[in-house]
DRENTORKOL-3810 file (N, C-alpha, C; in nm, 4 decimals):
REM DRENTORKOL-3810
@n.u->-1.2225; n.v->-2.2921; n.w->0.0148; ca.u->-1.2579; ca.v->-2.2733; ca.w->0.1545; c.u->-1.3551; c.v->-2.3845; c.w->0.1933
@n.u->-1.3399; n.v->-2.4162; n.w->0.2805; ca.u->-1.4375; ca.v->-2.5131; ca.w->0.3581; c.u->-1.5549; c.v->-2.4932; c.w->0.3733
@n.u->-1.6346; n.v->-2.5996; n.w->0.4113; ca.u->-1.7894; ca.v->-2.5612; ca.w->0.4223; c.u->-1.8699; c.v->-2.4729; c.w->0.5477
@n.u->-1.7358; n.v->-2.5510; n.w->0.6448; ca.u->-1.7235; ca.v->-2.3941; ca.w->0.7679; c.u->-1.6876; c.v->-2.2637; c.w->0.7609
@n.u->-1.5509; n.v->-2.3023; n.w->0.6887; ca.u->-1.5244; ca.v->-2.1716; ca.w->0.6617; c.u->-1.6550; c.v->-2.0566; c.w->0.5662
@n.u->-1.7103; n.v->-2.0871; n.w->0.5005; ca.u->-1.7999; ca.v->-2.0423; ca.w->0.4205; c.u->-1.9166; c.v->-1.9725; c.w->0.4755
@n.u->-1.9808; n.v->-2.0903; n.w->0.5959; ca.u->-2.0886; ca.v->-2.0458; ca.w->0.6873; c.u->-2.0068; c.v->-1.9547; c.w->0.7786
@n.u->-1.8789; n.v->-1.9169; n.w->0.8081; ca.u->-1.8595; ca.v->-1.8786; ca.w->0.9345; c.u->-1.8385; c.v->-1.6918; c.w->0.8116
@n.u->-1.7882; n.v->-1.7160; n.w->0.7058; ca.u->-1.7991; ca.v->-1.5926; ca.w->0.6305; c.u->-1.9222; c.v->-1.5463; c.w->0.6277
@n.u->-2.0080; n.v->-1.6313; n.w->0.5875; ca.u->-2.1659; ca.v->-1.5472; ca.w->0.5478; c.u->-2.2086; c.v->-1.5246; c.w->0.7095
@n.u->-2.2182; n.v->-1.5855; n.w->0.7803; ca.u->-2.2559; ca.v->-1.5213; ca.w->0.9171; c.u->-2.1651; c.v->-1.4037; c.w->0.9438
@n.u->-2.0427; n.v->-1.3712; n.w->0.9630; ca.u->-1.9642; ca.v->-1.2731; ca.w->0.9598; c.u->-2.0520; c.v->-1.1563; c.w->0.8555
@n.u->-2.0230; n.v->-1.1590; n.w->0.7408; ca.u->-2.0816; ca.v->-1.0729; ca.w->0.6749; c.u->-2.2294; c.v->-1.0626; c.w->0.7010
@n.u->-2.3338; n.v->-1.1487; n.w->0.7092; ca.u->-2.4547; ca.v->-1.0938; ca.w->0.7834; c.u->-2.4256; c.v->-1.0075; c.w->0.8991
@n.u->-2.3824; n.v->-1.0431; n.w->1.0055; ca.u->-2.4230; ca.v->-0.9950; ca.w->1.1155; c.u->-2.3271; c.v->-0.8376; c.w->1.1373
@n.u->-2.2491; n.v->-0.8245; n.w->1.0250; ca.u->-2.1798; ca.v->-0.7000; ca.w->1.0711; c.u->-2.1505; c.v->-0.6293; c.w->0.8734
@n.u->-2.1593; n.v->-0.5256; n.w->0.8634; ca.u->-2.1509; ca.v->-0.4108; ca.w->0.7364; c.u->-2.0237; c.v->-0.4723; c.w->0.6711
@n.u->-2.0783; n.v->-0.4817; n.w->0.5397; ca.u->-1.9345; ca.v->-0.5242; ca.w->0.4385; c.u->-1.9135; c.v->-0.3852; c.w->0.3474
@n.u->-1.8033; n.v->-0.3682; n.w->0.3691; ca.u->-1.7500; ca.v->-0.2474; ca.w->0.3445; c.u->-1.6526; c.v->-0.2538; c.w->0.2271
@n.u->-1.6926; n.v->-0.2266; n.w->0.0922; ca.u->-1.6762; ca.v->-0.2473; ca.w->-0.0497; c.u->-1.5279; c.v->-0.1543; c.w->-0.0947
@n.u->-1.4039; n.v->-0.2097; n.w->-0.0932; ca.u->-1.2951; ca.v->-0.1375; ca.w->-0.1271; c.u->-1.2256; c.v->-0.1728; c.w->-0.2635
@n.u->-1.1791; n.v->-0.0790; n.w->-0.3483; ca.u->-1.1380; ca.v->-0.0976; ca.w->-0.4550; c.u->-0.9532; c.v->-0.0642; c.w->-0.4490
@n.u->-0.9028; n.v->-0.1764; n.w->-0.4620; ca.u->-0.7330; ca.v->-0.1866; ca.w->-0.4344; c.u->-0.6864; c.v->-0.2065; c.w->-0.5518
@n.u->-0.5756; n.v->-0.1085; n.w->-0.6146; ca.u->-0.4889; ca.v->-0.0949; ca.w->-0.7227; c.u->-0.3195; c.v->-0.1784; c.w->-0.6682
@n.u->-0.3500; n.v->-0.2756; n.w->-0.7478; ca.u->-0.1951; ca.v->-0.3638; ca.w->-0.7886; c.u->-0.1345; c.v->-0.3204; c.w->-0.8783
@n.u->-0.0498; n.v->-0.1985; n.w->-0.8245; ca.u->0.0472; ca.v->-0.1103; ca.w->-0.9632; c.u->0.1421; c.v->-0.2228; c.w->-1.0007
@n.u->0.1517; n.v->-0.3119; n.w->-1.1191; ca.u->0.2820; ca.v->-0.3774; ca.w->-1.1365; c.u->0.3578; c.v->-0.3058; c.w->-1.2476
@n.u->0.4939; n.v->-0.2651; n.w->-1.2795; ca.u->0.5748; ca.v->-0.2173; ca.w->-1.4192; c.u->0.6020; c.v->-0.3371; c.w->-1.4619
@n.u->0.6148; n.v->-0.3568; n.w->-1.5725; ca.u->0.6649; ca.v->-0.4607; ca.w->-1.6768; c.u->0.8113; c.v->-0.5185; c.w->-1.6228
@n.u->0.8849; n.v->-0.4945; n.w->-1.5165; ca.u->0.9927; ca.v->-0.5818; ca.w->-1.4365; c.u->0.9129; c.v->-0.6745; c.w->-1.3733
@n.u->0.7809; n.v->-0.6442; n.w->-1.3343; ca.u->0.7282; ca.v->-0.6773; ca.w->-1.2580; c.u->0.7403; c.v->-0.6766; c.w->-1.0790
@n.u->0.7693; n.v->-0.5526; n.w->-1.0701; ca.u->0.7857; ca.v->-0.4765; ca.w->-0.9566; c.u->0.6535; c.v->-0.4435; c.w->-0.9036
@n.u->0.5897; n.v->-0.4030; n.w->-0.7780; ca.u->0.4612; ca.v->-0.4011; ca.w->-0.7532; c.u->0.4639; c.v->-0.2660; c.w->-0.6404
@n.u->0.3810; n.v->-0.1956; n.w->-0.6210; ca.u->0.3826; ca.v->-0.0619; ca.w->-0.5070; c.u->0.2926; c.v->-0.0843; c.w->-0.4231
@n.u->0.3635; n.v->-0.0657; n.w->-0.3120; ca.u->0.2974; ca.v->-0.1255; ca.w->-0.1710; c.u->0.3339; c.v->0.0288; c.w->-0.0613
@n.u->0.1927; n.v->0.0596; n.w->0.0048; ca.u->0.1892; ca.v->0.1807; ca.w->0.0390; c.u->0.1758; c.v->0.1849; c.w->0.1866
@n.u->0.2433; n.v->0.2597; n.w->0.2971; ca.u->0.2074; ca.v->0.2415; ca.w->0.4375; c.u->0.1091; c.v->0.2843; c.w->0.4782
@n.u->0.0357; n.v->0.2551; n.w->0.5500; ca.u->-0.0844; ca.v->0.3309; ca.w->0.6285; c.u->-0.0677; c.v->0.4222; c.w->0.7145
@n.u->-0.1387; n.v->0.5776; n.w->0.7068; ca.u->-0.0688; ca.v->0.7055; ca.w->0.7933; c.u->-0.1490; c.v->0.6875; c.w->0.9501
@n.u->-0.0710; n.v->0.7165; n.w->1.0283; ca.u->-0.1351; ca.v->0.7727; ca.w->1.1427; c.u->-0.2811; c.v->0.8222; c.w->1.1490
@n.u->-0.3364; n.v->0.7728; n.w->1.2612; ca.u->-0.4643; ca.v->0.7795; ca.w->1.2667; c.u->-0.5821; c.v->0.7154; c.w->1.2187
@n.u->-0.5100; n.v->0.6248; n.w->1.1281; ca.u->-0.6062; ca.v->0.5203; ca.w->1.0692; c.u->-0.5920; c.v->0.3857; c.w->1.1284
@n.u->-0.6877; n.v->0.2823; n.w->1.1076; ca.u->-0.6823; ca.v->0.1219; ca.w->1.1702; c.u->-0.5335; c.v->0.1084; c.w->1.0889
@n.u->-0.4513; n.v->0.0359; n.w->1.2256; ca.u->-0.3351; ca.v->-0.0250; ca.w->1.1194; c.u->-0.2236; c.v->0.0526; c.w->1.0873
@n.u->-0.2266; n.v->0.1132; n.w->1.1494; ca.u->-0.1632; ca.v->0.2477; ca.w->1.1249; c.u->0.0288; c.v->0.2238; c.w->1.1051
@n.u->0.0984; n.v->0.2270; n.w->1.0143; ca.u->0.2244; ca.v->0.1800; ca.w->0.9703; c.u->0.2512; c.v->0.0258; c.w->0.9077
@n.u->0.1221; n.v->0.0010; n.w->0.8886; ca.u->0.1345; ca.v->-0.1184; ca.w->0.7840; c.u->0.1490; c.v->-0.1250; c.w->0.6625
@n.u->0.2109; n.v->-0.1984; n.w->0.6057; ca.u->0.2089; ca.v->-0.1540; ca.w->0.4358; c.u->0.0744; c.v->-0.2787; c.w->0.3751
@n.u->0.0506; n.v->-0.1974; n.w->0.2045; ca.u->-0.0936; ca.v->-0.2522; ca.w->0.1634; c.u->-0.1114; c.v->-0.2225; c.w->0.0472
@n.u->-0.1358; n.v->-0.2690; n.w->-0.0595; ca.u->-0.1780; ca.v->-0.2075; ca.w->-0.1889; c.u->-0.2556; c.v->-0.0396; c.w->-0.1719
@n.u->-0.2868; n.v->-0.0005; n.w->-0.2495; ca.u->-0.3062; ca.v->0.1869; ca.w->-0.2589; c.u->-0.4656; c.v->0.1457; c.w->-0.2636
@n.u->-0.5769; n.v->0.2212; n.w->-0.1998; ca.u->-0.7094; ca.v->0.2039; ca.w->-0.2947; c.u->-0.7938; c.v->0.2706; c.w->-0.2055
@n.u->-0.9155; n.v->0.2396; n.w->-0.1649; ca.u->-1.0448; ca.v->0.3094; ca.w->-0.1089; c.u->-1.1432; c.v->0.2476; c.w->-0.1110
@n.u->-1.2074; n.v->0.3129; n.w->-0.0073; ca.u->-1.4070; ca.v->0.2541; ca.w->0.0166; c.u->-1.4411; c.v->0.3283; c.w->-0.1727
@n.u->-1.5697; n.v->0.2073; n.w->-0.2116; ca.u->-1.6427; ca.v->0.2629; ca.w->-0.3213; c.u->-1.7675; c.v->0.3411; c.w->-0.2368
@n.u->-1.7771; n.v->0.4367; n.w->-0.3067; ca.u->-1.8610; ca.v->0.5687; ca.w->-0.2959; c.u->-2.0296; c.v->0.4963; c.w->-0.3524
@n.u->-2.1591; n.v->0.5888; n.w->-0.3343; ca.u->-2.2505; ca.v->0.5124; ca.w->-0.3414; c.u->-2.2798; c.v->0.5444; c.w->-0.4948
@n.u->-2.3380; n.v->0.4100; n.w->-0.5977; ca.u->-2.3246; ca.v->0.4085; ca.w->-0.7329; c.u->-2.2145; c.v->0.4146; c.w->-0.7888
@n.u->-2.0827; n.v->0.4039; n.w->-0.7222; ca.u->-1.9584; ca.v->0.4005; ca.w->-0.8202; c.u->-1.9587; c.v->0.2422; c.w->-0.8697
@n.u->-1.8449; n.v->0.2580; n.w->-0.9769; ca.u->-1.7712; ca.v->0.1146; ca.w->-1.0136; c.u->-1.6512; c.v->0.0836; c.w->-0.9412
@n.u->-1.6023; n.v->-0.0478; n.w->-0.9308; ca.u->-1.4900; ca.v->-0.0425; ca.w->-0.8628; c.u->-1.3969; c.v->0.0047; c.w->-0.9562
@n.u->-1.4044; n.v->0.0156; n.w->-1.0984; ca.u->-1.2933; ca.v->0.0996; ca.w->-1.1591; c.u->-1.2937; c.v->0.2377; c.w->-1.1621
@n.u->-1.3874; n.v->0.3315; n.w->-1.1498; ca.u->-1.3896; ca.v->0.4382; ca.w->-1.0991; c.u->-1.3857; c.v->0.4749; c.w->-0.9860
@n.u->-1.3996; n.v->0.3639; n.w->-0.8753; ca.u->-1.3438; ca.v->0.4435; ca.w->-0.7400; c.u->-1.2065; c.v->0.4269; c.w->-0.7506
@n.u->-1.1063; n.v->0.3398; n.w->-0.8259; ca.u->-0.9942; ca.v->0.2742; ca.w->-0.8082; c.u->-0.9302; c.v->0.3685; c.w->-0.8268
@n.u->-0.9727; n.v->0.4813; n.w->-0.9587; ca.u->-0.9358; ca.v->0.5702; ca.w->-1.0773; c.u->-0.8865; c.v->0.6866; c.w->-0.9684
@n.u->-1.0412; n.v->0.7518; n.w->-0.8799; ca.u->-1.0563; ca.v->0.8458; ca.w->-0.8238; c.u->-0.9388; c.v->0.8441; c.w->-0.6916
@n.u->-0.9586; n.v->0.6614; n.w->-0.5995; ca.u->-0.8774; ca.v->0.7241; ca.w->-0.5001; c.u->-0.6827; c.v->0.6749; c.w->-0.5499
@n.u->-0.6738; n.v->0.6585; n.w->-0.6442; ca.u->-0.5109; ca.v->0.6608; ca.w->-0.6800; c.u->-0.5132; c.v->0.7638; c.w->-0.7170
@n.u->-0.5534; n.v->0.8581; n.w->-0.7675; ca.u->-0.5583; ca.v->1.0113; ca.w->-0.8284; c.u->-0.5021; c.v->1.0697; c.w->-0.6844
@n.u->-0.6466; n.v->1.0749; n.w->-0.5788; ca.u->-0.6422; ca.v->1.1128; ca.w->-0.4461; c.u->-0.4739; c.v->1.0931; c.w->-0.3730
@n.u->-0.4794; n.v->0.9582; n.w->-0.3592; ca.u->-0.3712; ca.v->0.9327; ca.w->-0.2937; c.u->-0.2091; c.v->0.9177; c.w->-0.3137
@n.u->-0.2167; n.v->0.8850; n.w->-0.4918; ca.u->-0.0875; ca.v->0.8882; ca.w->-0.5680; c.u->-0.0588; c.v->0.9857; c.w->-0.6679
@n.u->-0.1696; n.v->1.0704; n.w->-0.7088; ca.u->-0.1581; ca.v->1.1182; ca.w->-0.8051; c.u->-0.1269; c.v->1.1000; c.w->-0.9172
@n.u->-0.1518; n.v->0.9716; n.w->-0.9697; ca.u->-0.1726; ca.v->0.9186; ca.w->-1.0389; c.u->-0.2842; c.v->0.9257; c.w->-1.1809
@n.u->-0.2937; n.v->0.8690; n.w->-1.3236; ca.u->-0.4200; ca.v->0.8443; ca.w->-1.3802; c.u->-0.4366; c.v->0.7240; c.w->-1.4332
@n.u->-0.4943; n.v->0.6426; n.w->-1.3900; ca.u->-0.5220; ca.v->0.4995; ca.w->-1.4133; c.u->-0.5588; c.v->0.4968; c.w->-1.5559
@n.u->-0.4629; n.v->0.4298; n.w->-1.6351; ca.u->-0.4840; ca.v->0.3927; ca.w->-1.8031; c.u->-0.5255; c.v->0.2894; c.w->-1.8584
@n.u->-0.4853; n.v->0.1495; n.w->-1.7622; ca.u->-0.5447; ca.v->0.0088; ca.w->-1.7863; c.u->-0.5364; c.v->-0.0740; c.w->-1.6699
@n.u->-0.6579; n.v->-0.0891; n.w->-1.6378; ca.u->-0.6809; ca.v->-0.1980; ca.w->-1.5159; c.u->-0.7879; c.v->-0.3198; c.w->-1.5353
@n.u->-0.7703; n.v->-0.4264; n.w->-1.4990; ca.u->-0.8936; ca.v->-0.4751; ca.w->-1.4862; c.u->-0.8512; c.v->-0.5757; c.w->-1.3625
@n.u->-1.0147; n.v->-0.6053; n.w->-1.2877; ca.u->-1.0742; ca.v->-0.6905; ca.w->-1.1789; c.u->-1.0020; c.v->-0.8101; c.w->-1.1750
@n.u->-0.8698; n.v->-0.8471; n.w->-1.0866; ca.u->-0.8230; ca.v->-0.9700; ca.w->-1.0881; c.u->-0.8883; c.v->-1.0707; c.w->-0.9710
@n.u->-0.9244; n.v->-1.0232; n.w->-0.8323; ca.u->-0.9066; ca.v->-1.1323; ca.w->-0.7823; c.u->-1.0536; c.v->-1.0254; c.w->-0.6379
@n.u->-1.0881; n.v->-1.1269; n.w->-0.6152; ca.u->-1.1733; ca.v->-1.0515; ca.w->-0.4964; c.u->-1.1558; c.v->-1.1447; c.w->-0.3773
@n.u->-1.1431; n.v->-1.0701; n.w->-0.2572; ca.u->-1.1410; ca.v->-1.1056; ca.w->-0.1244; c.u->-1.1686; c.v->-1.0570; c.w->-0.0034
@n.u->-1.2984; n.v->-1.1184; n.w->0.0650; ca.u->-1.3342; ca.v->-1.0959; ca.w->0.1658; c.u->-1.2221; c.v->-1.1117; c.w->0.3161
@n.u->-1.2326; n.v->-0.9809; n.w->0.3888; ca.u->-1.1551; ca.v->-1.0279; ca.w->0.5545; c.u->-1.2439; c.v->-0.9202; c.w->0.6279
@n.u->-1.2000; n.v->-1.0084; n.w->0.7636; ca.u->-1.2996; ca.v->-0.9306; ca.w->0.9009; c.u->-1.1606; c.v->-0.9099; c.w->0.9459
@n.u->-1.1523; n.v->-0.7773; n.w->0.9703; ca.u->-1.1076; ca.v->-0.7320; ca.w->1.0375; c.u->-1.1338; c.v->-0.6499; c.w->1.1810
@n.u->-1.0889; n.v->-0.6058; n.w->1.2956; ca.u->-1.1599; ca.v->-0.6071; ca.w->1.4318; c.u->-1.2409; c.v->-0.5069; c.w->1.3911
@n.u->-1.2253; n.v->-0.3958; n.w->1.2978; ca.u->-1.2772; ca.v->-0.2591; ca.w->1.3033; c.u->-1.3559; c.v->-0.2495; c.w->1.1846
@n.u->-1.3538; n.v->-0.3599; n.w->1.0944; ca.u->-1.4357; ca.v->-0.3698; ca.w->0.9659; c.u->-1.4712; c.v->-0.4659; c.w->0.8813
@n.u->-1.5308; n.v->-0.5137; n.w->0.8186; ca.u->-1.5565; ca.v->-0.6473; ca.w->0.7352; c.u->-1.5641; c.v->-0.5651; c.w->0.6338
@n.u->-1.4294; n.v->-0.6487; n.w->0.5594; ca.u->-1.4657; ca.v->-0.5518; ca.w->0.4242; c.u->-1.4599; c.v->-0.6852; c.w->0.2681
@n.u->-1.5159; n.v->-0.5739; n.w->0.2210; ca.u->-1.5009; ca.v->-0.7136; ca.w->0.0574; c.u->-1.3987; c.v->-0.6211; c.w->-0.0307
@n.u->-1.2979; n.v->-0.6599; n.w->-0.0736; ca.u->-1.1942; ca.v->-0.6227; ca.w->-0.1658; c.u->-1.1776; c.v->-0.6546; c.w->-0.2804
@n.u->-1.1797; n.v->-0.5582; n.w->-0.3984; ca.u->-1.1807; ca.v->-0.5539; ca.w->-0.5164; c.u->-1.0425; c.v->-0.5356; c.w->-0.5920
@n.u->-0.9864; n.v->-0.6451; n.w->-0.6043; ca.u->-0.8188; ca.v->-0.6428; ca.w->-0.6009; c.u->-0.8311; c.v->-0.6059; c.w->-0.7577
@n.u->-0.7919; n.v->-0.4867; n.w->-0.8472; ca.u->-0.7348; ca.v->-0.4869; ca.w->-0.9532; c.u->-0.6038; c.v->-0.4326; c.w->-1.0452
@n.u->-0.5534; n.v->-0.5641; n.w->-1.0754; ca.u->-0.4306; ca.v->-0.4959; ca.w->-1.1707; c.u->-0.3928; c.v->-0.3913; c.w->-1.2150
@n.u->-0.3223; n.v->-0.3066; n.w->-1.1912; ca.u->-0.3070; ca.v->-0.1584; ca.w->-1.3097; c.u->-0.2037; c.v->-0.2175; c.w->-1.3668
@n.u->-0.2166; n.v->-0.2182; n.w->-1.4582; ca.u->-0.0499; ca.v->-0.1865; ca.w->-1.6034; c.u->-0.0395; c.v->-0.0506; c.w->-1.6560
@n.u->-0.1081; n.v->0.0225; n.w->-1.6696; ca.u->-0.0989; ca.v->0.1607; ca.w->-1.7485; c.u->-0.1879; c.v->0.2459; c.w->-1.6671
@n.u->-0.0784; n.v->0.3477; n.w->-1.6043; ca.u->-0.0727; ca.v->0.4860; ca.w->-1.5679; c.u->-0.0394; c.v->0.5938; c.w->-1.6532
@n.u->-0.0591; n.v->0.7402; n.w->-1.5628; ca.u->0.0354; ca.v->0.8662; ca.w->-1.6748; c.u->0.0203; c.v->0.9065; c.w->-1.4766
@n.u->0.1603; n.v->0.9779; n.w->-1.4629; ca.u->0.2217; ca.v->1.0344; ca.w->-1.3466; c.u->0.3099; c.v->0.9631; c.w->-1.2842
@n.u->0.3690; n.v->1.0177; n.w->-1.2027; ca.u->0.4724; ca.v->0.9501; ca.w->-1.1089; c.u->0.4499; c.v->0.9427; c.w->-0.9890
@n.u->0.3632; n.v->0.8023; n.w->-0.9165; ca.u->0.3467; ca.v->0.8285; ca.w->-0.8058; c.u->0.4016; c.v->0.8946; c.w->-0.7003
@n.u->0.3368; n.v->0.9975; n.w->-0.6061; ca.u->0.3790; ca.v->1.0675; ca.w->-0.5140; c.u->0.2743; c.v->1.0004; c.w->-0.4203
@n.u->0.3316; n.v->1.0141; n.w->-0.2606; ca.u->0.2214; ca.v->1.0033; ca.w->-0.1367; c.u->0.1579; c.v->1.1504; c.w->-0.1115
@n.u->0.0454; n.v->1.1614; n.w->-0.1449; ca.u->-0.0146; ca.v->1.3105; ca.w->-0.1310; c.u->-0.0646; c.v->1.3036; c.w->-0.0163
@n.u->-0.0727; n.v->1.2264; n.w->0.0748; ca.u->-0.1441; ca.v->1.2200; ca.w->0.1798; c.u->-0.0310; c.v->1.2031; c.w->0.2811
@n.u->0.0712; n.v->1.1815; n.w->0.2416; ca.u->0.2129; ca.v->1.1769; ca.w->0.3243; c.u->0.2620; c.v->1.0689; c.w->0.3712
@n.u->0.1783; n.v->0.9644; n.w->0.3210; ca.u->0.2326; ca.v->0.8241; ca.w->0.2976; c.u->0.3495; c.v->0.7675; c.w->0.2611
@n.u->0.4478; n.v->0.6997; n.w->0.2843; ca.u->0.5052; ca.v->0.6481; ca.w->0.2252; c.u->0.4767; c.v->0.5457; c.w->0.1554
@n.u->0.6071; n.v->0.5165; n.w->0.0433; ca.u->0.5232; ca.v->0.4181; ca.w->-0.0651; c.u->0.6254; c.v->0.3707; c.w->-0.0999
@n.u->0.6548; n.v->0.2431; n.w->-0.1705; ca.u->0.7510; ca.v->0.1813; ca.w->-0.2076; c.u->0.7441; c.v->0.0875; c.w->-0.3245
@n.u->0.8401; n.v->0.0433; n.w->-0.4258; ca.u->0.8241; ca.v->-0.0264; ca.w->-0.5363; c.u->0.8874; c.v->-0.1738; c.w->-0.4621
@n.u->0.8118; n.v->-0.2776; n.w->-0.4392; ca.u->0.9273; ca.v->-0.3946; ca.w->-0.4272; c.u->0.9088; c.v->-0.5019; c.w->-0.5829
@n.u->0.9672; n.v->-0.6119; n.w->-0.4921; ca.u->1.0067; ca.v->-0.7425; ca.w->-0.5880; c.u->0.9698; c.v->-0.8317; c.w->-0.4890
@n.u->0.9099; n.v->-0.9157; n.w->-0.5042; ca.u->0.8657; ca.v->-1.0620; ca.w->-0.4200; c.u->0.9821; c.v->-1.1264; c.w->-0.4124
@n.u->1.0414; n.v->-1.1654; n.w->-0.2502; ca.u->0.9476; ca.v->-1.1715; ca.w->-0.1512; c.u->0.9681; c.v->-1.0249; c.w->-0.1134
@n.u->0.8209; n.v->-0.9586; n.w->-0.0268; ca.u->0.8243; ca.v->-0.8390; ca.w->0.0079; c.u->0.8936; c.v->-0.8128; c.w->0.1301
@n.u->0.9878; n.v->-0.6907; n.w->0.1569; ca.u->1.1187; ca.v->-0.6784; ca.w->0.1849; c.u->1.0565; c.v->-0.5307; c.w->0.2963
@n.u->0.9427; n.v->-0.5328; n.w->0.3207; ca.u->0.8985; ca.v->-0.4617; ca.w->0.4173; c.u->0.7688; c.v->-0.5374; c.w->0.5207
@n.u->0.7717; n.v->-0.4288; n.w->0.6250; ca.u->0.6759; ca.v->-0.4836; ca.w->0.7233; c.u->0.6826; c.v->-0.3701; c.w->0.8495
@n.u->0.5205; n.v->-0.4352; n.w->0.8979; ca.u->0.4306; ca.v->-0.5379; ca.w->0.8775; c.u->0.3820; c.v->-0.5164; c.w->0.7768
@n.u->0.3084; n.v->-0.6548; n.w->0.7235; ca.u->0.2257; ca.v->-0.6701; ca.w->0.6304; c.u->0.0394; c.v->-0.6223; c.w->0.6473
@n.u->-0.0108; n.v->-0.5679; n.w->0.6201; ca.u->-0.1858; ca.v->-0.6088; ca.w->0.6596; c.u->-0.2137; c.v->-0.7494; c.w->0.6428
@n.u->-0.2557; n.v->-0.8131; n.w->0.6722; ca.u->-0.3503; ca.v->-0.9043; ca.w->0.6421; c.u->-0.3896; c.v->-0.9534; c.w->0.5193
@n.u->-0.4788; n.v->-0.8968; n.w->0.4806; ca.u->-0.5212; ca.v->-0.8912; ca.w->0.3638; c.u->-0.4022; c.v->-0.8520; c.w->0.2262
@n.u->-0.2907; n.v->-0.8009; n.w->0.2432; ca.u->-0.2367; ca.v->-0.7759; ca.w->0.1832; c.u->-0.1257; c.v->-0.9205; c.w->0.1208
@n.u->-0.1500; n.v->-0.9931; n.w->0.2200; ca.u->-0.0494; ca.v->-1.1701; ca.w->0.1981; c.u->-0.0750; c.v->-1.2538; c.w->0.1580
@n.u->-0.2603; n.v->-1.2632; n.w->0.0771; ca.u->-0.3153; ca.v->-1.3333; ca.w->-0.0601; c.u->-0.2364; c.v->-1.2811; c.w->-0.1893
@n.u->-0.2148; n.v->-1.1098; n.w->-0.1426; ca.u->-0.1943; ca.v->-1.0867; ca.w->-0.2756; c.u->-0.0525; c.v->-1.1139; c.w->-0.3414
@n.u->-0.0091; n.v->-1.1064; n.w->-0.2293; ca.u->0.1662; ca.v->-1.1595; ca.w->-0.2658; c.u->0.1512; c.v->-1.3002; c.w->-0.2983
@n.u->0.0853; n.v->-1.3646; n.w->-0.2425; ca.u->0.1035; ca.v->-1.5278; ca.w->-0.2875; c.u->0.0225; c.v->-1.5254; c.w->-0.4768
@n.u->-0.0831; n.v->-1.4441; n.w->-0.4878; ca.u->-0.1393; ca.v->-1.4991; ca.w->-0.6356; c.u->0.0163; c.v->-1.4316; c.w->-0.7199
@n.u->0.0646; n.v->-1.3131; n.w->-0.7193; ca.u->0.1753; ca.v->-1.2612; ca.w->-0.7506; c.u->0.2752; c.v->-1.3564; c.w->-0.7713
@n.u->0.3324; n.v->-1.4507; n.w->-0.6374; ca.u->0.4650; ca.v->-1.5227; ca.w->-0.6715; c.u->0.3189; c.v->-1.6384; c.w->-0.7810
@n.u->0.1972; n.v->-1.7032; n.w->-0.7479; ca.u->0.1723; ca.v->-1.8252; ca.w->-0.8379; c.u->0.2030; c.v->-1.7834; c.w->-0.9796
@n.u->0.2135; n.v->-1.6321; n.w->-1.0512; ca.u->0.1658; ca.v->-1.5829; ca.w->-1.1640; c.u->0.3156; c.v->-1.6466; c.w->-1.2662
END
């Protein structure tokens, strides 16, 4: 990023709440990846996005990751770790994103929240995209 770009982030994040989210990149060994829509009533509402949540106060981002795929997929997170972090302002939030890999679950994701959810293959074959969600497809196809 540029040297503007940089100042125009840290002023962004000064002047408005960075809001700490922990995002699960389910990939299976095809290397297939699950990309989840956003329900009604939320910012964004019918966009698709990796699965995840705000961290809670004193959590880790691997225990909030744990807690809201449980929440939202029903899921149990078996092996993850911290791949990639990324800041975006969005109109309704500045948030910092804690992008991490899962390889090992136990359950079969379900939308418990009534989400839909989907397994693709790059290039992603739904839409819209979030925002934030079109770094992660690009580190995906660099891998």
């Amino acid at each position: 990023m540029s040297a503007e770009g940089n100042a125009a982030k840290d002023a962004s994040a000064n002047a408005r709440p960075v809001t700490e989210v922990a995002v699960g990149v389910l990939v299976q060994p095809d290397g297939r990846y699950l990309l989840a829509q956003r329900p009604e009533g939320k910012p964004y509402a019918g966009y698709w996005e990796f699965p995840g949540g705000k961290l809670e106060a004193g959590e880790t981002v691997e225990a909030a990751l744990a807690r809201e795929l449980h929440e939202e997929l029903g899921i149990d997170v078996k092996a993850c770790h911290l791949w990639h972090t990324l800041e975006h302002d969005y109109p309704h939030a500045y948030v910092r994103l804690f992008f991490c890999k899962v390889t090992e679950w136990t359950g079969e994701p379900h939308g418990r929240e009534g989400q839909a959810f989907v397994w693709q293959s790059l290039p992603a074959s739904v839409e819209p995209l979030l925002p934030a969600t079109i770094p992660v497809l690009e580190w995906l196809a660099a891998e």
